[in-house]
N, C-alpha and C positions, 0 to 999 in steps of 0.2 A: 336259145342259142348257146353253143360252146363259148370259152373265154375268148373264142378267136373267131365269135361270131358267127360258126358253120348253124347251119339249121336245117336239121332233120324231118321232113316230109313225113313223116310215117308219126312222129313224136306228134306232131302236129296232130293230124286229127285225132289220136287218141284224146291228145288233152284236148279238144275242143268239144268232143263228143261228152268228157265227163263234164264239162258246164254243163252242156244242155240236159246231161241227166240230171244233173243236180238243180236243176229249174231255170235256168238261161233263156228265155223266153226266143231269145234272137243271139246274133253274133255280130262284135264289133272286132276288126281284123285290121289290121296295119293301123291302127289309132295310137294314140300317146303311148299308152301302158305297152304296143309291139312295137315300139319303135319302129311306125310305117316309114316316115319319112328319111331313117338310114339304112332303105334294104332297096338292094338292085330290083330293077323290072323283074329278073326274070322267079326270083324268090317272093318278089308278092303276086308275082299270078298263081304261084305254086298253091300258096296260101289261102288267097281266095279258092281258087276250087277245091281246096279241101275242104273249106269250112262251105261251101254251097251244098257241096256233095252232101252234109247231113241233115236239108230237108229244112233248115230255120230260116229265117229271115237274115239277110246278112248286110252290114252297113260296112263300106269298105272307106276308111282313112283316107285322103287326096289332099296334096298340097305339103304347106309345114315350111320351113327356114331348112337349107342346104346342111345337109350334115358335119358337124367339125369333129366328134370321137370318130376314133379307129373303123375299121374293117372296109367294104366293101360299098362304095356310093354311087352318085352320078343319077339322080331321079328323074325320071321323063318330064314331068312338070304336072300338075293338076287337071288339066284339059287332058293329056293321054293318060295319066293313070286311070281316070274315071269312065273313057271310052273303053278300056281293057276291064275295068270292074262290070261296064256293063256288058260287055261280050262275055263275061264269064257266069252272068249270071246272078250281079249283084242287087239288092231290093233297093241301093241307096247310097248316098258315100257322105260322110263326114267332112267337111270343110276347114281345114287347118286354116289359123289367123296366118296370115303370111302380112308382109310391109306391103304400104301398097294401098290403092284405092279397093277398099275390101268388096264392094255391093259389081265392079268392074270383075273381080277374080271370081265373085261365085255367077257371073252372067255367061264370064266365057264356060266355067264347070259345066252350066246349065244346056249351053250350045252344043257342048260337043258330046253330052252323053244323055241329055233329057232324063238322066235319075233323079227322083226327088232327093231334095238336099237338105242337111242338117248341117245351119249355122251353128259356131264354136265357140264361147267366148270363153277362154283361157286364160289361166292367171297369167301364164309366160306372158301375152298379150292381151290383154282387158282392150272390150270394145266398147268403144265410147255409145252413150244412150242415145243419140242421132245418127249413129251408123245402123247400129240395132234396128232402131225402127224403119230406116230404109232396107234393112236385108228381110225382114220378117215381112216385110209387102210385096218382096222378089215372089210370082209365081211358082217357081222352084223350088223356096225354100219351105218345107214340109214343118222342120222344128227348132227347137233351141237348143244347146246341152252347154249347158252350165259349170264349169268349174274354174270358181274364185277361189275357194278353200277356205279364205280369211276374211272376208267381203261379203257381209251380211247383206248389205246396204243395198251392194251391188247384185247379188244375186237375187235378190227380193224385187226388186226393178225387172232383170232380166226375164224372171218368171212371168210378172205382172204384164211384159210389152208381149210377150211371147202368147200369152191367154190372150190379151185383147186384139190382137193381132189373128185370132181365133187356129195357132199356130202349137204344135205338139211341145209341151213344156218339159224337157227334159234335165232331172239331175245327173252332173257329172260331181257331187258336193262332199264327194268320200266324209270331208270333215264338218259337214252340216248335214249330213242326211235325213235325219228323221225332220229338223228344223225345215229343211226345202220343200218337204213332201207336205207339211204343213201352210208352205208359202203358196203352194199350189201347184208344184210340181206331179207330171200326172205319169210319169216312166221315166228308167234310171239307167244308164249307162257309165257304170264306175268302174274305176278301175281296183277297188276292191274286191271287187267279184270276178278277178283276174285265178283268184286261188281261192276265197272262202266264199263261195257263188250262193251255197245252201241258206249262209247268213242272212246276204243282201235280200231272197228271195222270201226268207222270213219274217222279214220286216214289212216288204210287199206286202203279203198277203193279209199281216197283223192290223197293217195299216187301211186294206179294203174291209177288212170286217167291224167289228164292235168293241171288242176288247182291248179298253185299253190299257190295262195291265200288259197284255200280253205287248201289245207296240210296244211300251216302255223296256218291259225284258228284251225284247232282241233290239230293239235300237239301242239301248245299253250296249249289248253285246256287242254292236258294229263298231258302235265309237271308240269302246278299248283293244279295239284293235285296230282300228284308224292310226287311235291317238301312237299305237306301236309302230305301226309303220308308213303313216301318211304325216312325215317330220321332216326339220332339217337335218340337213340340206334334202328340201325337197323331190331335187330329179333323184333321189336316191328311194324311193316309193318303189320303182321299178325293180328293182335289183331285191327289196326287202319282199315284194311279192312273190318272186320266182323263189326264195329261199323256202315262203311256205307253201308253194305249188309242189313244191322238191318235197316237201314233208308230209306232205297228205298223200304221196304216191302219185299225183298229176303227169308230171313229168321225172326224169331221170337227173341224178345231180348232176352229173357231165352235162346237162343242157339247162344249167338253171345259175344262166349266167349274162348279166348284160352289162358288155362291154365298152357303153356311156355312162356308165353311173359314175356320177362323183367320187372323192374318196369318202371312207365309211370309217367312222370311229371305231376301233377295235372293239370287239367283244359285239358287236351292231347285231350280227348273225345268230348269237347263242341268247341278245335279249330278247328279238323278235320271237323264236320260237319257244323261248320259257313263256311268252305272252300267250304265243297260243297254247300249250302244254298245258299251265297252271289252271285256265280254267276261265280264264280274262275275257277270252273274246268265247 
């Protein structure tokens, strides 16, 4: 997005396509890291079909709390964004924690688009361990994804109900990663891999083989750069992502701007990217 929130179509798939060249196995669209839940209908159907258009698997964001930063609002609600994700072609949609009777929101999700569904549990919202286990028994609910951030505890439960529940155990644990994958986490959905995808997918792969030297090297590598820009003030993750997407050529500066990000302590921009420069991540 511009500072003023426009969003360029064309920017779009480019950056989407270099995920998946860079080993994206799939695509998650309108979720946290795109700030789904503060963009008009008519900008996340754009979205979705551009990201279907390139052949992967694609999990499209539904739901979330009403938008209060700037630009352009008014969300259809969960039940139609998810009916439109399925018309366009989407493999699946991601389950924002919204207030509310949570196992009630993802049955209506379920009714009105029959895509399989991936429960959320989010640090904004942490879901209690007796909702959990009634949403992972929901026929619809396909998997978990995970992100606590700072909630060992909790994420180690999360994983455990989600495997026994015999349900796809998904990290969202930017700042547990290697840790979750060890918990039993078995696929990752982070928002790290928003701009250093090669990373994220390095660790993958370290982690399915033998070697584990090599896991240690690149899961090092994820965390220091985590620890750079998965901080507080946390919703500011967002805004430090798009600064290194800008800098790896992903997208264009003019569009590497998100217009809810918290305030950011000067100099924020010039440390994130000495972090990745120097050699850290």
């Amino acid at each position: 997005m511009t500072a003023a929130g426009e969003v360029d179509p064309d920017i779009v798939t480019r950056y989407l396509a270099g995920l998946v060249e860079d080993g994206a196995g799939a695509l998650a669209v309108l979720a946290h890291t795109g700030r789904g839940p503060y963009l008009p209908p008519a900008t996340r159907a754009t979205v979705i079909g551009r990201a279907v258009a390139l052949g992967v698997p694609v999990l499209v964001g539904v739901g979330g709390e009403p938008p209060t930063g700037p630009g352009p609002a008014g969300p259809a609600g969960p039940e139609e964004e998810a009916r439109v994700a399925a018309s366009l072609g989407a493999a699946g949609v991601l389950v924002f924690p919204s207030p509310g009777d949570r196992l009630a929101q993802h049955e209506a999700v379920w009714r009105a688009a029959r895509l399989p569904m991936i429960a959320f549990d989010l640090y904004t919202r942490p879901c209690p361990p007796g909702v959990l286990r009634d949403l992972l028994a929901h026929p619809g609910v396909a998997g978990l994804k995970t992100a606590l951030l700072s909630d060992a505890m909790g994420c180690q439960l999360a994983i455990a109900l989600a495997r026994d529940a015999g349900r796809l155990a998904i990290t969202g644990e930017d700042r547990m990663f290697a840790p979750s994958l060890l918990w039993g986490a078995e696929a990752a959905l982070v928002g790290i891999a928003a701009a250093h995808v090669g990373l994220t997918a390095a660790v993958m792969r370290a982690f399915e083989g033998t070697d584990l030297r090599a896991f240690h090297e690149a899961s090092s590598r994820l965390d220091r750069l985590a620890t750079a820009t998965f901080t507080g003030p946390m919703e500011g993750y967002v805004q430090r992502m798009l600064w290194l997407a800008a800098a790896e050529g992903r997208i264009p500066h003019s569009h590497a701007f998100d217009p809810y990000a918290p305030p950011l302590p000067d100099g924020e921009r010039a440390a994130v990217l000495e972090a990745l420069a120097s050699g850290h991540a």
